[in-house]
N, C-alpha and C positions, 0 to 999 in steps of 0.2 A: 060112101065115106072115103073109099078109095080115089075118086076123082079130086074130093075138097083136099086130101090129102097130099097129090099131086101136084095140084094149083100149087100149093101154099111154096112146098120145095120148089117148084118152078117160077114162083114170082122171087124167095129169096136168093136163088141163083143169078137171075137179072138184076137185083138189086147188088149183087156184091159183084156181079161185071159192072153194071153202072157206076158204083163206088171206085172201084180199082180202076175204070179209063178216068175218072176225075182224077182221080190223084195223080196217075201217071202222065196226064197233060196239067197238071200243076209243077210237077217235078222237070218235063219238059220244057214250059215258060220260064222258070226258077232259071234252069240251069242256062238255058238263050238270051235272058239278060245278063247273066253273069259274063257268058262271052263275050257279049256287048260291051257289057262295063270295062270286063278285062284289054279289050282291044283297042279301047278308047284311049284307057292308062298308057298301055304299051308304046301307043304312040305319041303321046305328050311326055312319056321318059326317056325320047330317045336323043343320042345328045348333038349328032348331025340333022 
C-alpha cells in the first residue's frame, strides 16, 4: 500500500511540474510576441 501510495504523489508531483513548464513557456511566448509587436510599433512612430 505504501508503494501505490508513492506512485500516486510521485505521478502528481510530475504532473504539476508538467503543468507549471506549460504555462511558464506560454507566459514566455506571450511576452516575446509582445516585444515583437512593441518593436515593430516603436519603429513605425519614429518621426525621422
Amino acid at each position: 500500500m505504501d508503494f501505490i501510495f508513492t506512485q500516486i504523489v510521485g505521478d502528481g508531483a510530475n504532473l504539476f511540474v508538467v503543468i507549471v513548464a506549460i504555462i511558464a513557456g506560454f507566459v514566455a511566448g506571450m511576452s516575446y510576441t509582445d516585444a515583437l509587436k512593441t518593436q515593430k510599433e516603436e519603429k513605425s512612430n519614429r518621426p525621422f
